[in-house]
PyMOL Python script that loads the backbone (N, CA, C, O; Angstrom):
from pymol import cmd

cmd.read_pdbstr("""\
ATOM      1  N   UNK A   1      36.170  -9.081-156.551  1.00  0.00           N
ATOM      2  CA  UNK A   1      35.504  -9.086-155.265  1.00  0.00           C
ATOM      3  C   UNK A   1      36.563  -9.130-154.168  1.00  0.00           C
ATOM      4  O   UNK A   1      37.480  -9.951-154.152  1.00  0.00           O
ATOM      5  N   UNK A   2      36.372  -8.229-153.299  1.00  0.00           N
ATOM      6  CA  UNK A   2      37.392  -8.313-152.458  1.00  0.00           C
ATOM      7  C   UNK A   2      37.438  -9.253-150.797  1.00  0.00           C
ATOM      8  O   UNK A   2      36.721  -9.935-150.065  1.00  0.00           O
ATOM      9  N   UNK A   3      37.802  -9.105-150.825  1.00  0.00           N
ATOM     10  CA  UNK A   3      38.068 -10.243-148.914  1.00  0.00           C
ATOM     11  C   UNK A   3      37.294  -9.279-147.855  1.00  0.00           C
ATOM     12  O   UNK A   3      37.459  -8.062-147.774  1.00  0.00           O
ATOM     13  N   UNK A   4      36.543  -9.954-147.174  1.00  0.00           N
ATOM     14  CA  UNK A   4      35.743  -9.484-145.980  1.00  0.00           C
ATOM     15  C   UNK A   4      36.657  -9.644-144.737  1.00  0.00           C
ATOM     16  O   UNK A   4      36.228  -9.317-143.630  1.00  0.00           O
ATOM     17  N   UNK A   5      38.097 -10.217-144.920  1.00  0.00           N
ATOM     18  CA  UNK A   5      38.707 -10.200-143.302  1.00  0.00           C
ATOM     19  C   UNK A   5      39.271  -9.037-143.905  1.00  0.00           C
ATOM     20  O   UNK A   5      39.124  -8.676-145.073  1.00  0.00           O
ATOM     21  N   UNK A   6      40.109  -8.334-142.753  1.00  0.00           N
ATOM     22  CA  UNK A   6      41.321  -7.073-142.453  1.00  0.00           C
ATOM     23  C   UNK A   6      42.070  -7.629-142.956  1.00  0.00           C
ATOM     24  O   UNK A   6      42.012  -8.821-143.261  1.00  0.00           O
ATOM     25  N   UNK A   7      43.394  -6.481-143.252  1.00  0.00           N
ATOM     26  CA  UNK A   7      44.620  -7.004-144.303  1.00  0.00           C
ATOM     27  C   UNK A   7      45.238  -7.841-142.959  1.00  0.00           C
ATOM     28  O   UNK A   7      45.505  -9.043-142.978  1.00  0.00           O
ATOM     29  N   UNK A   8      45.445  -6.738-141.524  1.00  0.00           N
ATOM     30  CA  UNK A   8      46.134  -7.537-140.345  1.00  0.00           C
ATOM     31  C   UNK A   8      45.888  -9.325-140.402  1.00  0.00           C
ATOM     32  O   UNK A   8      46.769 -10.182-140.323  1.00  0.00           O
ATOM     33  N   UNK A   9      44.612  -9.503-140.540  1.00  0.00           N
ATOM     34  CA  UNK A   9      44.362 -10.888-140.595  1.00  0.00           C
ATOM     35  C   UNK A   9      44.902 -11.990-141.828  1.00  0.00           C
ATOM     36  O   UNK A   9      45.256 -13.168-141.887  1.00  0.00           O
ATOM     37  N   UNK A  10      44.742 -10.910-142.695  1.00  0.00           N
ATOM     38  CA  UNK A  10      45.158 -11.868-144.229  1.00  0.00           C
ATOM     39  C   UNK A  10      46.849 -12.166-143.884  1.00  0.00           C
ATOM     40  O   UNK A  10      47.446 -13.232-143.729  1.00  0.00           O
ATOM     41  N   UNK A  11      47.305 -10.814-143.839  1.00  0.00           N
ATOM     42  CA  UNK A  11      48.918 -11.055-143.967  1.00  0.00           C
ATOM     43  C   UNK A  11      49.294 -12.324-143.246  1.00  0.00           C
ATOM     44  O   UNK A  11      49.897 -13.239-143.806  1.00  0.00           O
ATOM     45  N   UNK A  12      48.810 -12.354-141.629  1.00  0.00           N
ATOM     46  CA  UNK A  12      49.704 -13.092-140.883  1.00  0.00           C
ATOM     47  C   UNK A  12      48.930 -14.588-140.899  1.00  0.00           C
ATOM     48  O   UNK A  12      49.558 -15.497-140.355  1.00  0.00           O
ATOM     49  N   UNK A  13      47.610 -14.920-141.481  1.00  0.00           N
ATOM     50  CA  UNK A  13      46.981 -16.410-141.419  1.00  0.00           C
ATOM     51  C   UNK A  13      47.945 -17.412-141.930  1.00  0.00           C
ATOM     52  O   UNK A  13      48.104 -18.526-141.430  1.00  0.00           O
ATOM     53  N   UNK A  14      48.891 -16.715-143.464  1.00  0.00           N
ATOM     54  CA  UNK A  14      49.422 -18.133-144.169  1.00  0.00           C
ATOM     55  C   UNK A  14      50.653 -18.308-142.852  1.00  0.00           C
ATOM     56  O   UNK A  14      51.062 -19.441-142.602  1.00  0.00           O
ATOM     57  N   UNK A  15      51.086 -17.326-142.206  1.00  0.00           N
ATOM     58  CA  UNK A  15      52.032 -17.768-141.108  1.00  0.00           C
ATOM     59  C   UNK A  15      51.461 -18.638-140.272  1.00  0.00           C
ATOM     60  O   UNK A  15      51.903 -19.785-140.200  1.00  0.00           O
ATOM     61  N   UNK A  16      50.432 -18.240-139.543  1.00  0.00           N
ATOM     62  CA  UNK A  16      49.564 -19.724-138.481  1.00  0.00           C
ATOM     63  C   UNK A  16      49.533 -20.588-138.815  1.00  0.00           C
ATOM     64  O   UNK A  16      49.779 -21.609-138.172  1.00  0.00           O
ATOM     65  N   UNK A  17      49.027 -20.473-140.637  1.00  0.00           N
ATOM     66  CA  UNK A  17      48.569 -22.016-140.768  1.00  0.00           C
ATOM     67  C   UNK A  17      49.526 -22.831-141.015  1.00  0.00           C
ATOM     68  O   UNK A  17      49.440 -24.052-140.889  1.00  0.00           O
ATOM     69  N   UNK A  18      50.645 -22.130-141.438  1.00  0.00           N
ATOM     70  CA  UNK A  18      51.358 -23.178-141.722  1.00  0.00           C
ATOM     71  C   UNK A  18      52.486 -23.712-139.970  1.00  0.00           C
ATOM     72  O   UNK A  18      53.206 -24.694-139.792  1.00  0.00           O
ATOM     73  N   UNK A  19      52.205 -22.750-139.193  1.00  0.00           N
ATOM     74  CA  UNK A  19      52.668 -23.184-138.278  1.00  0.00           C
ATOM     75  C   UNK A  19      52.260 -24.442-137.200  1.00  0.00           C
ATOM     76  O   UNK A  19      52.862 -25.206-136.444  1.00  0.00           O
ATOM     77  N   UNK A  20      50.727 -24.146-137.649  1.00  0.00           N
ATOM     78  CA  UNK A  20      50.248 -24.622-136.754  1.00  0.00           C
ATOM     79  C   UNK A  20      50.232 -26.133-137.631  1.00  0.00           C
ATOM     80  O   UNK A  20      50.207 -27.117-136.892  1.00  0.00           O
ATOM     81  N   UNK A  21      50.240 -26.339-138.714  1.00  0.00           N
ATOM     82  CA  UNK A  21      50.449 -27.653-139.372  1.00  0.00           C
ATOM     83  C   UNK A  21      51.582 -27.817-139.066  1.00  0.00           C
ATOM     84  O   UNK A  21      51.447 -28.594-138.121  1.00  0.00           O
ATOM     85  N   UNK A  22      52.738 -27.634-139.185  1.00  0.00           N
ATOM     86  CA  UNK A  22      54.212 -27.929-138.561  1.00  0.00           C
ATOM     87  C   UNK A  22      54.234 -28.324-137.230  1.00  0.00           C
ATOM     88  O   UNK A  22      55.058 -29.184-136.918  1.00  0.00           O
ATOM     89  N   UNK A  23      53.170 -27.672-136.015  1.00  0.00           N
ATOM     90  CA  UNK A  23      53.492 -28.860-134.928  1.00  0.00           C
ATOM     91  C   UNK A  23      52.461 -29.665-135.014  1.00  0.00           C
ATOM     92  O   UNK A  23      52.814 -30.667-134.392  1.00  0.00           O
ATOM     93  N   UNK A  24      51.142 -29.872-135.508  1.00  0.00           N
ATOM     94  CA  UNK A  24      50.498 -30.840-135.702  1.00  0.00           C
ATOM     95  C   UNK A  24      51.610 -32.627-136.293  1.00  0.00           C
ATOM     96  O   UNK A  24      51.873 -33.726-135.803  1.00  0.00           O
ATOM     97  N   UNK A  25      51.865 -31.928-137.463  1.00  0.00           N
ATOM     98  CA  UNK A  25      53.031 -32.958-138.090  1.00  0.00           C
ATOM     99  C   UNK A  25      54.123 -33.686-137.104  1.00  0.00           C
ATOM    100  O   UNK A  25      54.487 -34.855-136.978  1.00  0.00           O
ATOM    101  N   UNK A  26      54.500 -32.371-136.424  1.00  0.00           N
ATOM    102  CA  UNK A  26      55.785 -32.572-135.055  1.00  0.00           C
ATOM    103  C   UNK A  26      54.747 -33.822-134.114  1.00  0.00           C
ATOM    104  O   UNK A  26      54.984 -35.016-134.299  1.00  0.00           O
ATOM    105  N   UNK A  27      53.560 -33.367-133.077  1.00  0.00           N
ATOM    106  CA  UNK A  27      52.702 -34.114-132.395  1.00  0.00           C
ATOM    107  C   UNK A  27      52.633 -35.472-133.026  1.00  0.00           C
ATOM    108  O   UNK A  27      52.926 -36.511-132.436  1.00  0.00           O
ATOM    109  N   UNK A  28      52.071 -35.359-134.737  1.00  0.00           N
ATOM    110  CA  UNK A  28      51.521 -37.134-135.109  1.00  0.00           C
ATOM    111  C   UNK A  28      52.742 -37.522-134.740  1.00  0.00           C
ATOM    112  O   UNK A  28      52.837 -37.969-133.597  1.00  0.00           O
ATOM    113  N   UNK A  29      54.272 -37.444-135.790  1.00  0.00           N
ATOM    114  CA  UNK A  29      55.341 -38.119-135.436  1.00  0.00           C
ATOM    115  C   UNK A  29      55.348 -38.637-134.044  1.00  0.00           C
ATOM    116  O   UNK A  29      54.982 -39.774-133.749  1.00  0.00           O
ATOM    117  N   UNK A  30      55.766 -37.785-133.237  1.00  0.00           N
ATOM    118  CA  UNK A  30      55.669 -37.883-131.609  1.00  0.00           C
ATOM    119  C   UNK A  30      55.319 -39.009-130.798  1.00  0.00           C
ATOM    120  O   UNK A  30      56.004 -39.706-130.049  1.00  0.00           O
ATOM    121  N   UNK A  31      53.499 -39.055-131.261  1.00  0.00           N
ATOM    122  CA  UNK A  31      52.627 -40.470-130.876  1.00  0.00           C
ATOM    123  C   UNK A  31      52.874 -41.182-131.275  1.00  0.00           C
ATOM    124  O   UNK A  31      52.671 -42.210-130.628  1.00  0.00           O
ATOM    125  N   UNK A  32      53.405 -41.320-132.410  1.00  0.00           N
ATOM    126  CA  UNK A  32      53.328 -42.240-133.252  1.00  0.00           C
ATOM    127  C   UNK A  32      54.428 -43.017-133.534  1.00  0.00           C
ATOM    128  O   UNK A  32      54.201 -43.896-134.366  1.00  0.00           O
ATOM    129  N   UNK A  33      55.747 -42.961-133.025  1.00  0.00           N
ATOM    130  CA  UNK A  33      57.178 -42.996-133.575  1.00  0.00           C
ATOM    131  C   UNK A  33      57.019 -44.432-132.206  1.00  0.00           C
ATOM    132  O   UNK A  33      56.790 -43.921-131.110  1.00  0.00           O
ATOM    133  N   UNK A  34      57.079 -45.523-132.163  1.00  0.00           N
ATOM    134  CA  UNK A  34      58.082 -46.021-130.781  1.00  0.00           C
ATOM    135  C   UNK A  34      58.725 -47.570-131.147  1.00  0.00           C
ATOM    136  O   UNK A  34      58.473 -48.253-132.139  1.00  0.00           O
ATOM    137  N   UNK A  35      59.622 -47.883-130.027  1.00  0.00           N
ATOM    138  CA  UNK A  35      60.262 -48.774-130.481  1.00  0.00           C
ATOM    139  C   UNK A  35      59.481 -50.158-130.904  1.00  0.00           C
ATOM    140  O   UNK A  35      58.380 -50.333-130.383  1.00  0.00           O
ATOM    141  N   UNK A  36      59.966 -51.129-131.791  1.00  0.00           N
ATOM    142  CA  UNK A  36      59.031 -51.887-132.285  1.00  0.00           C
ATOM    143  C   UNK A  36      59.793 -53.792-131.552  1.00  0.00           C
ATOM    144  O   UNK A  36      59.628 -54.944-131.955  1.00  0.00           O
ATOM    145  N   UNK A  37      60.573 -53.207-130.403  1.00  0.00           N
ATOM    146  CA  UNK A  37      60.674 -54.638-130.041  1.00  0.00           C
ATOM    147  C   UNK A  37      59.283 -55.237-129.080  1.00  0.00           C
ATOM    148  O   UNK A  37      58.444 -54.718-128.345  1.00  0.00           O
ATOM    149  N   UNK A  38      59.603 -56.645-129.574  1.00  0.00           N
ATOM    150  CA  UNK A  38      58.467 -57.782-128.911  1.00  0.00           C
ATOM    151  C   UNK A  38      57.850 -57.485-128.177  1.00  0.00           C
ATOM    152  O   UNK A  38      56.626 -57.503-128.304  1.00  0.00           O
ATOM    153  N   UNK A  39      58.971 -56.767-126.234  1.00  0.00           N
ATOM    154  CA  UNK A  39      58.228 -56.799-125.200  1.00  0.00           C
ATOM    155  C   UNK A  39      57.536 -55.563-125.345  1.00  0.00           C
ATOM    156  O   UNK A  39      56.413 -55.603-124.844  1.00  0.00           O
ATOM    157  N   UNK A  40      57.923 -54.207-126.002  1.00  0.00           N
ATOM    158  CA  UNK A  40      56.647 -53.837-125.811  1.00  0.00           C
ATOM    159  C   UNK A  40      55.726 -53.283-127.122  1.00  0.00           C
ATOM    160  O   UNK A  40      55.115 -52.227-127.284  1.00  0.00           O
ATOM    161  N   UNK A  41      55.895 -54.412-127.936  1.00  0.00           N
ATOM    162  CA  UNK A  41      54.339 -55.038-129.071  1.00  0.00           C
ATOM    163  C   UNK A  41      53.566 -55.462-127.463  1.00  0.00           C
ATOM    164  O   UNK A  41      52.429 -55.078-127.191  1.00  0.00           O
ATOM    165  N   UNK A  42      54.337 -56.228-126.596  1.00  0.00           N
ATOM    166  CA  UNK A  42      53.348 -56.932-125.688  1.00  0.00           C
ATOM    167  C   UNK A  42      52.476 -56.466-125.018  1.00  0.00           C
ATOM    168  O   UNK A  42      51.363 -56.956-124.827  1.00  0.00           O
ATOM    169  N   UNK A  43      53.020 -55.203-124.486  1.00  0.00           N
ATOM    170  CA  UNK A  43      52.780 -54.190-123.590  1.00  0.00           C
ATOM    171  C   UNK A  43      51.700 -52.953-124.244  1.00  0.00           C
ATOM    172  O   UNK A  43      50.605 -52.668-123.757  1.00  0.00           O
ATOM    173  N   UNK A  44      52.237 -52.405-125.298  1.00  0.00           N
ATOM    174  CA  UNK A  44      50.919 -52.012-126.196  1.00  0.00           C
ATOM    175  C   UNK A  44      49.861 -52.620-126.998  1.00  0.00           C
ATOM    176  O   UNK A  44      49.313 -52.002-127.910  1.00  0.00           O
ATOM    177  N   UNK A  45      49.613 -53.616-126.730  1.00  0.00           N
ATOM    178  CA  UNK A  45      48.744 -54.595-127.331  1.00  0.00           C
ATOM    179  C   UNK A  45      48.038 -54.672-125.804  1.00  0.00           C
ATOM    180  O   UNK A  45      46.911 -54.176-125.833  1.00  0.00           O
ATOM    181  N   UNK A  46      48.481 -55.239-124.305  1.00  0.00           N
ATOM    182  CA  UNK A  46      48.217 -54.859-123.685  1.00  0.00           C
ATOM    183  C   UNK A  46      47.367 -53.657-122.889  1.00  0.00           C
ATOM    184  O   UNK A  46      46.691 -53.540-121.866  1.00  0.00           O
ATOM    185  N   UNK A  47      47.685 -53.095-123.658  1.00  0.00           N
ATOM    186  CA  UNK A  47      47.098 -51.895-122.950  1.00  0.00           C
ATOM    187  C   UNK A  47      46.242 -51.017-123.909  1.00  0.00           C
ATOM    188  O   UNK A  47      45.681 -50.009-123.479  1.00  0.00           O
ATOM    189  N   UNK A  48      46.154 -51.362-125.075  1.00  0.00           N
ATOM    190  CA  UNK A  48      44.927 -51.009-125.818  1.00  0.00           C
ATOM    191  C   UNK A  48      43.961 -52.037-125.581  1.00  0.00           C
ATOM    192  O   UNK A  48      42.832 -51.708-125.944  1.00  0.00           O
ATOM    193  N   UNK A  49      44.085 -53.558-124.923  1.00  0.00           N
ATOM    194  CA  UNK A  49      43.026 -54.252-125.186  1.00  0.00           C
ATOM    195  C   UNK A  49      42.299 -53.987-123.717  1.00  0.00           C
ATOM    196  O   UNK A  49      41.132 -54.235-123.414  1.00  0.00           O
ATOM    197  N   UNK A  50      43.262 -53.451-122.964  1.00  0.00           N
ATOM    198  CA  UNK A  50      42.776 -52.992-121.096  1.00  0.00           C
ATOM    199  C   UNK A  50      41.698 -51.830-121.737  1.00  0.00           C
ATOM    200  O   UNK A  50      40.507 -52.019-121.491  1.00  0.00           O
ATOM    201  N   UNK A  51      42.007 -50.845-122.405  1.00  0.00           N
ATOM    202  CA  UNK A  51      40.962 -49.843-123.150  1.00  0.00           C
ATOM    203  C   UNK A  51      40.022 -50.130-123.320  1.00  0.00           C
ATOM    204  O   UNK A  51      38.965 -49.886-122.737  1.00  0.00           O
ATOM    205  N   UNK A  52      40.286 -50.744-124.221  1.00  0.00           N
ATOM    206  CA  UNK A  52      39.029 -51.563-125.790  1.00  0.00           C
ATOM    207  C   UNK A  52      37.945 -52.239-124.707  1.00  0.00           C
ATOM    208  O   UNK A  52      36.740 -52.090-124.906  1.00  0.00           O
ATOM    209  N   UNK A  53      38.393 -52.927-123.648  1.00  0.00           N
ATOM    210  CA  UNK A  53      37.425 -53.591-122.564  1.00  0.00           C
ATOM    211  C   UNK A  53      36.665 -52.178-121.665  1.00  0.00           C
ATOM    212  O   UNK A  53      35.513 -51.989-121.276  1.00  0.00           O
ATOM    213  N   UNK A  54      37.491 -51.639-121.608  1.00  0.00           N
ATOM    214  CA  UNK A  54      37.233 -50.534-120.204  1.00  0.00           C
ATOM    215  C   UNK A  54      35.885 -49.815-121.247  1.00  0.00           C
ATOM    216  O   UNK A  54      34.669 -49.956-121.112  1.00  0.00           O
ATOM    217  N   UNK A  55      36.562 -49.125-122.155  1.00  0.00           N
ATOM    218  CA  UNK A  55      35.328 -48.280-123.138  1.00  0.00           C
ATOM    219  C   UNK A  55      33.958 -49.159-123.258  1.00  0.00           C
ATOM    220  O   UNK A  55      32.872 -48.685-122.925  1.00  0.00           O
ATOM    221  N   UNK A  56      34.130 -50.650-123.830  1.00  0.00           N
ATOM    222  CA  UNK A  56      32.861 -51.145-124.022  1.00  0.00           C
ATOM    223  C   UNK A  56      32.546 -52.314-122.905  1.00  0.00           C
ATOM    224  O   UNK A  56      32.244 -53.478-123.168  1.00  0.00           O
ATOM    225  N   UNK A  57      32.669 -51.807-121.770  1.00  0.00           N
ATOM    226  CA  UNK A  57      32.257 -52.667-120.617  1.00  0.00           C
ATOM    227  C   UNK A  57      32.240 -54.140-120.243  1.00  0.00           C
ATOM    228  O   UNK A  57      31.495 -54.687-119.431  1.00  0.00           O
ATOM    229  N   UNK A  58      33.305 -54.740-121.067  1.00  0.00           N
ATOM    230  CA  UNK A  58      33.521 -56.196-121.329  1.00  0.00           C
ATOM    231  C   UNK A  58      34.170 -56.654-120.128  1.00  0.00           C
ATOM    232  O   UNK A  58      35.028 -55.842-119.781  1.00  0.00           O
ATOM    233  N   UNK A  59      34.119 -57.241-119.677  1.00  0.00           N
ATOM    234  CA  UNK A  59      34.549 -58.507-118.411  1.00  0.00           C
ATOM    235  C   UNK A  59      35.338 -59.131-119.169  1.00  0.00           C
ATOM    236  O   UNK A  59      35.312 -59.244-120.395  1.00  0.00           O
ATOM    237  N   UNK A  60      36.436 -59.759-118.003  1.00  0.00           N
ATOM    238  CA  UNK A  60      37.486 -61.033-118.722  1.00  0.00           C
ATOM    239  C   UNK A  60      37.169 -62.110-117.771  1.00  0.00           C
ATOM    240  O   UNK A  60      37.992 -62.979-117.483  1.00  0.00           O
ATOM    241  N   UNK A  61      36.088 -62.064-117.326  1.00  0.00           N
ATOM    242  CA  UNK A  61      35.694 -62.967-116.184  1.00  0.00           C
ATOM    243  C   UNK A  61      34.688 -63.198-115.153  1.00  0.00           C
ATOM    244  O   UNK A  61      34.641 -62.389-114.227  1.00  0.00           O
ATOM    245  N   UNK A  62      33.963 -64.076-115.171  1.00  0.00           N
ATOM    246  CA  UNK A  62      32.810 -64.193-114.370  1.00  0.00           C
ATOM    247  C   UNK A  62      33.398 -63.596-112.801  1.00  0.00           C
ATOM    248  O   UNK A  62      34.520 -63.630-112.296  1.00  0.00           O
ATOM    249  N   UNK A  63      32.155 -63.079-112.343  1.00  0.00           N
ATOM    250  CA  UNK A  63      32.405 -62.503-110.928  1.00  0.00           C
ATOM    251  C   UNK A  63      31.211 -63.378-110.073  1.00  0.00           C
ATOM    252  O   UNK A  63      31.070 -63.207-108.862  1.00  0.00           O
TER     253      UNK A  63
END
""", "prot")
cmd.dss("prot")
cmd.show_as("cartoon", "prot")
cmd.util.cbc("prot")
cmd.orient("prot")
């Protein structure tokens, strides 16, 4: 049974895909890589919990 895409399409997909997984891979590293001293554990802990409040509408304090 043969393939319903064009050969144009077949030939060059395993090139995309694998390209496009190569900067995906490049991007996670990227986000994901940072330094792991104290002050800023402090600072990203910080600022995901400024999030985590903002997204689910939590108060840190009576108004």
């Amino acid at each position: 049974m043969g393939s319903k895409y064009p050969p144009s399409i077949r030939g060059c997909l395993p090139f995309w895909a694998l390209t496009l997984e190569a900067a995906l891979i490049l991007v996670f590293f990227f986000f994901t890589y940072y330094d792991t001293s104290l002050e800023d554990q402090k600072v990203l802990m910080a600022f995901y919990q400024a999030m985590y409040y903002i997204q689910c509408g939590i108060q840190t304090h009576d108004d």
